[in-house]
KEVEX-743091 format. One line per 5 residues: number of its first residue (from 1); their letters; for each residue x, y, z of C-alpha. Coordinates in Angstrom, 1 decimal. Example, Ala and Ser with C-alpha at 12.3 -4.5 7.8 and 13.67 -1.06 7.14 Angstrom:
# KEVEX-743091
1	as	12.3,-4.5,7.8 | 13.7,-1.1,7.1 .
END
This chain:
# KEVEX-743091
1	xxxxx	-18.7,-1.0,33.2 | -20.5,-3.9,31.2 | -20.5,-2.9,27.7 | -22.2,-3.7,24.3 | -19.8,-6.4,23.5 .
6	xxxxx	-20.1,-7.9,27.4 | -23.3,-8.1,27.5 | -23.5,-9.8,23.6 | -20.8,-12.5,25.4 | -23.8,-13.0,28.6 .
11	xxxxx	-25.6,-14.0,25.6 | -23.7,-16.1,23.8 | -22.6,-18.2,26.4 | -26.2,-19.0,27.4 | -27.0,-20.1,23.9 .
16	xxxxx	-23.7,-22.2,24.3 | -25.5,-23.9,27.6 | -28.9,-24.2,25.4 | -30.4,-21.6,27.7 | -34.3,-21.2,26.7 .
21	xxxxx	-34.9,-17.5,26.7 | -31.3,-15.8,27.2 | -32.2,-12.7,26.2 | -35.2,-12.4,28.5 | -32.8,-13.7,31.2 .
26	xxxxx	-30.1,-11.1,30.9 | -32.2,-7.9,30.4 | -34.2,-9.2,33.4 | -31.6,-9.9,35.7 | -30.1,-6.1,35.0 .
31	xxxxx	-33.1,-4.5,35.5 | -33.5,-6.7,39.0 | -29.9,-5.6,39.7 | -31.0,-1.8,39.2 | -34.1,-2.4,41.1 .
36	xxxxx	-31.9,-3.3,44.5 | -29.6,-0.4,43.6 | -32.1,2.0,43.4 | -34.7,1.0,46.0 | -37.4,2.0,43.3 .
41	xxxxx	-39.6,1.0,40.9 | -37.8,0.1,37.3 | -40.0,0.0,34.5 | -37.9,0.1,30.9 | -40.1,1.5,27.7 .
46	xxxxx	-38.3,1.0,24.5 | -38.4,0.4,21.2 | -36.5,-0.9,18.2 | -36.3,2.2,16.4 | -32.5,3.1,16.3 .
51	xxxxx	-32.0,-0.4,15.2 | -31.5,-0.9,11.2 | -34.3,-3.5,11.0 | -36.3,-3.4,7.7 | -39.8,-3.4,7.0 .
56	xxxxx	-40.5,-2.1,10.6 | -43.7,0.3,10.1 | -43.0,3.4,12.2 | -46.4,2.7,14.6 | -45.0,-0.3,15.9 .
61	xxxxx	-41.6,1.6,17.3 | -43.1,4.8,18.3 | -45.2,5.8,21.7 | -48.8,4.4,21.0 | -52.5,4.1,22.9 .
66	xxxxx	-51.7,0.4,22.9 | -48.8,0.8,25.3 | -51.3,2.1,27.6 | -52.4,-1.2,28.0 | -48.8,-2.2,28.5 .
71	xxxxx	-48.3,0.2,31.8 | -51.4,-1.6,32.6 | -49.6,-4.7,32.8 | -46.2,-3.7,34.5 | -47.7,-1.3,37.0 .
76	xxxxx	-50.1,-4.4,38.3 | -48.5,-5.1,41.4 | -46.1,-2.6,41.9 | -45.9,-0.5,45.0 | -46.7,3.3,44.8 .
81	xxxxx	-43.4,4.1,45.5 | -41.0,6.6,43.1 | -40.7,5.0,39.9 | -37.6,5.1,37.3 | -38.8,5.1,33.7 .
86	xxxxx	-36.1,3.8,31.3 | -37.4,5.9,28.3 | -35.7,5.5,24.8 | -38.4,6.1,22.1 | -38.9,8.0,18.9 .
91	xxxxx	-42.2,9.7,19.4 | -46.1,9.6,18.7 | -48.7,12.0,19.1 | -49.3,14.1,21.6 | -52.6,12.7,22.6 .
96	xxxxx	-51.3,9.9,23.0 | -48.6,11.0,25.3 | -51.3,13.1,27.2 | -52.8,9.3,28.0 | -49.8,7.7,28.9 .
101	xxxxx	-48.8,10.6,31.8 | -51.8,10.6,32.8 | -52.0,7.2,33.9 | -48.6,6.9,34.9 | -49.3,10.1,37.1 .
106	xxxxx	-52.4,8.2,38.2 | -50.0,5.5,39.7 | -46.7,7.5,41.1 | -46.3,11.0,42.4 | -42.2,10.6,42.3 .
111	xxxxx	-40.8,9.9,38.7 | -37.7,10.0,37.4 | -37.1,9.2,33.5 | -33.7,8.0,32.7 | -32.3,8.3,29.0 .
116	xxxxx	-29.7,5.6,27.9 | -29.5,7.0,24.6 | -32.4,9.4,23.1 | -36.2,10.2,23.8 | -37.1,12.5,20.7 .
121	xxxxx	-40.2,14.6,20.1 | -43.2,13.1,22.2 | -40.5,11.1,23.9 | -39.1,14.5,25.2 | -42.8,15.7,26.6 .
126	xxxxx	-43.2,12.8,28.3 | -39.4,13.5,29.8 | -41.0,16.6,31.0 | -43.9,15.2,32.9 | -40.9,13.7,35.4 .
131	xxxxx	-39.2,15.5,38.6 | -35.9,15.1,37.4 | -34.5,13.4,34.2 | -31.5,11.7,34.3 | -29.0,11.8,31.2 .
136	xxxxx	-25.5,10.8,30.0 | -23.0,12.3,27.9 | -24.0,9.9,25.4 | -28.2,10.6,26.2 | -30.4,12.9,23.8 .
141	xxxxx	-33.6,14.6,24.1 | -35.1,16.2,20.9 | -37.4,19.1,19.9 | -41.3,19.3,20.6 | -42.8,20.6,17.3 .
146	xxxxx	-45.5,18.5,16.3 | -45.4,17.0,12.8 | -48.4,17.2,10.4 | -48.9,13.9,8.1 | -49.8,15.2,4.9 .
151	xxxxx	-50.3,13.7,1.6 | -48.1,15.5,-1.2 | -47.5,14.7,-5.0 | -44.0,13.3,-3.7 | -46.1,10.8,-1.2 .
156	xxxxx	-46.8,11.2,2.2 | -44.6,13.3,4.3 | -44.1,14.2,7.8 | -43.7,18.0,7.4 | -43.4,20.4,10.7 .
161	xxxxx	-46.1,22.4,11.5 | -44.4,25.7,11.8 | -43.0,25.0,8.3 | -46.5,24.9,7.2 | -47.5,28.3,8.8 .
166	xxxxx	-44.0,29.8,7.6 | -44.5,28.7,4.1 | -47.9,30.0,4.2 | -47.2,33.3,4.7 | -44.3,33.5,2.6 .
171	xxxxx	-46.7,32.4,-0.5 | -49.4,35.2,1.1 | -46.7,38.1,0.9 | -45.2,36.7,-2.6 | -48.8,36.4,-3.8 .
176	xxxxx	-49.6,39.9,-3.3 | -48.0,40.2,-6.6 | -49.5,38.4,-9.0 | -46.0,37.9,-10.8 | -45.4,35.4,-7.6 .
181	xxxxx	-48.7,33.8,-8.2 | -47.5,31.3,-10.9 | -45.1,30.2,-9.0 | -47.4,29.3,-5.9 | -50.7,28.1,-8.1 .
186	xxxxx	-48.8,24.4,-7.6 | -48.3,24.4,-4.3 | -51.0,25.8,-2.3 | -53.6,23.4,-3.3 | -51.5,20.9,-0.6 .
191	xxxxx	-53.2,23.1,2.0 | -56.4,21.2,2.7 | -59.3,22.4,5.1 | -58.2,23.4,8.1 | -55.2,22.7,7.7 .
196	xxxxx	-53.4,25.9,8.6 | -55.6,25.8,12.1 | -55.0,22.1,12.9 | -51.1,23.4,12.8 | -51.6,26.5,15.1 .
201	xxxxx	-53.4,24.0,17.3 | -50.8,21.3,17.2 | -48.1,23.7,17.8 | -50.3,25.1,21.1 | -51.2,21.6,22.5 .
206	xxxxx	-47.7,20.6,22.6 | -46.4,24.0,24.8 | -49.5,23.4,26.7 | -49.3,20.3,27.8 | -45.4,20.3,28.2 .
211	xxxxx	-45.7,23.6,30.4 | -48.6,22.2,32.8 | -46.4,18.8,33.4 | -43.5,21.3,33.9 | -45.5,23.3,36.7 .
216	xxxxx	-47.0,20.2,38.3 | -44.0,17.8,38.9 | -40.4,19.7,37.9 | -41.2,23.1,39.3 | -43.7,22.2,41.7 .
221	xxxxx	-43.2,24.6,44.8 | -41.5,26.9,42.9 | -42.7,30.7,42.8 | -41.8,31.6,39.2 | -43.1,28.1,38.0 .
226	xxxxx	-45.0,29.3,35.4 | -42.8,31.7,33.3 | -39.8,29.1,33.8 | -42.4,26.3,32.6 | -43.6,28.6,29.6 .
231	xxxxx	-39.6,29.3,29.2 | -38.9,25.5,29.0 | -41.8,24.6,26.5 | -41.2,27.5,24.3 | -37.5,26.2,23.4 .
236	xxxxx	-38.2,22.9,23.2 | -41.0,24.1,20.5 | -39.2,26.6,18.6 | -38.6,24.8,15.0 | -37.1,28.0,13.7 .
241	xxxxx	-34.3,27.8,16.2 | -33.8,23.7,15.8 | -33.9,24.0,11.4 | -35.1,20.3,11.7 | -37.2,18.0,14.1 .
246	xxxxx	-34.3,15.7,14.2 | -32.4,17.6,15.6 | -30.3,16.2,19.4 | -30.3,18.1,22.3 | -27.5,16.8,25.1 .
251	xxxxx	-27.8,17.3,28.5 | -26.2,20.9,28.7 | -28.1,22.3,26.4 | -31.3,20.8,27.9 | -30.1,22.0,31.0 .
256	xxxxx	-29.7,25.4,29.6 | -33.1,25.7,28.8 | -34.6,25.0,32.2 | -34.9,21.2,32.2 | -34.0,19.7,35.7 .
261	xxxxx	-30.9,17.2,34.5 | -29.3,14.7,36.6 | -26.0,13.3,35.3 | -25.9,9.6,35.2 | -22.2,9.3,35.7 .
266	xxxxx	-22.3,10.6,39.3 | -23.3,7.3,40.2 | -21.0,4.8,38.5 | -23.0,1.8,39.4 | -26.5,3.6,38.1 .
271	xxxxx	-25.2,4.4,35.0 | -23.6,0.7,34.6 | -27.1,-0.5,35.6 | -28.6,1.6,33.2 | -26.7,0.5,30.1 .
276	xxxxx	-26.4,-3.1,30.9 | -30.1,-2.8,30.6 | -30.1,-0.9,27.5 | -27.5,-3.0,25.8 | -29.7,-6.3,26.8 .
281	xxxxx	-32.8,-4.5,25.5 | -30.7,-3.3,21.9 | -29.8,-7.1,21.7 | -33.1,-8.4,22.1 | -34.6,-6.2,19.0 .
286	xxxxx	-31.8,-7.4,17.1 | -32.2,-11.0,18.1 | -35.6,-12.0,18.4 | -39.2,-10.7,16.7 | -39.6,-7.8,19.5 .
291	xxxxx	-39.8,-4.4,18.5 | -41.1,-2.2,21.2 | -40.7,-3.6,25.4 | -42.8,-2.5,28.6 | -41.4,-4.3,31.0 .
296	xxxxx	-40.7,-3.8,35.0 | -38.4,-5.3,37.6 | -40.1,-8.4,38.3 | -40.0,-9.6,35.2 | -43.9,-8.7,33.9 .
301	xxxxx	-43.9,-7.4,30.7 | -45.8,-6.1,27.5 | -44.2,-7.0,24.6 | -44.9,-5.9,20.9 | -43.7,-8.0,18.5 .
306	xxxxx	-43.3,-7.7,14.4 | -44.4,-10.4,12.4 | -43.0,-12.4,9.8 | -44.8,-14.0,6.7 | -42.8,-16.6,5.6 .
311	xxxxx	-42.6,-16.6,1.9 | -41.9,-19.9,0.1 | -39.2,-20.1,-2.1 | -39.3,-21.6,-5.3 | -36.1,-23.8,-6.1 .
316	xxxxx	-34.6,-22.5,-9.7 | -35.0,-25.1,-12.3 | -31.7,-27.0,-13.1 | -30.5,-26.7,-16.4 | -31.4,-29.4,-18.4 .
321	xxxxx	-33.5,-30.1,-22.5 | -36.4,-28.3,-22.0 | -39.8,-29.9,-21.2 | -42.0,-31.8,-23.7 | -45.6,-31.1,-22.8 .
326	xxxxx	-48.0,-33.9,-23.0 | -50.0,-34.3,-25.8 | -54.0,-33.3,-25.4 | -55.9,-35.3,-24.0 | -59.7,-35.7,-24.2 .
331	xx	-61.5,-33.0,-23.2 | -63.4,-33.5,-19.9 .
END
């Protein structure tokens, strides 16, 4: 099986031979390669965000309504045969994710999401909107609670939305005597308008939307569809149960809460496929300016791309008698 290291050698000996776009050239031929192997569509979605690359703003690595556009652009073309999504991702919201199935849905009524490494949080839901995900030893999905964006005195956090609730009505119950109110008077005023109801909302959207995918495509057919759908969503959602939204979930335990999980080793040359494509796609966000990749088989892609400002340098001055300045000179 190609490796990290195997694949960083592809690369090296291209640039040895002056090749023009080696990384390009490598993750394409892999995902070619998987294409025959698989008879089905390949399209790879990833992003640089497991890479330790500085200054990266989290928008650019995360699931976005730009990368609408981007399926846009890889599904021109293809066939509407099954599709295999490559999915390694962080996240976004889940209106945003709501778009992307949609319009992938619009395109393909057989998909399969394959996870080289990890699809977290909005990453997961979109996972669910599949027939069957596909996932290593090594592969990770992650919980579904939805994150609130809040403004605090200690800057601007991502703070779970059942946290919110829960903290909520801890300060209602320690509130109810007004020893506990001191205590509270600095906190509460976090709680904006609406806030508490934009969390019970979040927290809904995400089991609804998760549970519907489940019952359309995973379950479809199935006469307790529903409840195992509902089952699914729930566990995925249940922040009380995870302690954090970073939390991994591997394959067994995704398996043991209803999710439909292929392993990828029980077809050697898939998962050497697979990796050889994520390895090629891990070295292109650490060699070149990319930081997020839509891109299909036949080599059409959508690729985002970070910026960078070059800033000039000034030289130090050498050491030397310091400077005389010239005398004044008529005024102007």
């Amino acid at each position: 099986m190609a490796t990290w290291g195997d694949i960083l050698n592809e690369l090296k000996a291209l640039h040895a031979k002056k090749h023009p776009a080696p990384f390009d050239y490598v993750r394409r031929r892999y995902l070619a390669e998987l294409q025959q192997h698989t008879g089905r569509n390949i399209v790879l979605y990833a992003s640089a965000w497991t890479q330790t690359l500085p200054d990266v703003p989290p928008e650019f690595v995360s699931m976005t309504e730009e990368d609408v556009q981007g399926f846009m652009e890889v599904f021109h073309g293809l066939p509407s045969d099954g599709l295999d999504l490559i999915l390694h991702l962080p996240g976004g919201t889940a209106e945003t994710t709501e778009a992307i199935v949609s319009y992938i849905r619009s395109k393909f009524g057989d998909v399969r999401v394959i996870v080289p490494h990890a699809a977290m949080s909005a990453a997961t839901m979109l996972a669910c909107s599949s027939q069957r995900v596909i996932m290593g030893s090594h592969s990770f999905l992650g919980p579904i609670d939805p994150q609130m964006i809040l403004d605090t005195p200690l800057g601007r956090m991502a703070v779970p939305a059942q946290a919110i609730l829960d903290q909520f009505e801890t300060a209602r119950q320690e509130c109810e005597d007004p020893k506990g109110l001191a205590a509270w008077v600095p906190i509460l005023p976090q709680y904006g308008p609406a806030l508490l109801i934009q969390c019970t909302h979040a927290l809904a959207l995400s089991k609804e939307l998760v549970s519907k995918w489940l019952m359309q495509y995973m379950f479809k057919g199935q006469s307790d569809a529903e409840a195992k759908a509902m089952s699914v969503a729930n566990s995925l959602a249940d922040h009380n149960w995870f302690k954090t939204h970073g939390r991994h979930i591997n394959r067994d335990q995704a398996r043991s809460f209803g999710v439909l999980v292929d392993d990828l080793e029980a077809d050697q040359k898939l998962q050497d496929l697979v990796l050889s494509v994520f390895w090629a796609a891990s070295h292109t966000f650490n060699g070149t300016p990319a930081v997020k990749l839509i891109e299909n088989h036949l080599g059409r892609a959508y690729v985002k791309t970070l910026k960078v400002v070059a800033v000039p340098r000034v030289p130090p001055q050498q050491a030397g008698p310091p400077s005389v300045p010239p005398p004044p000179g008529p005024s102007p």
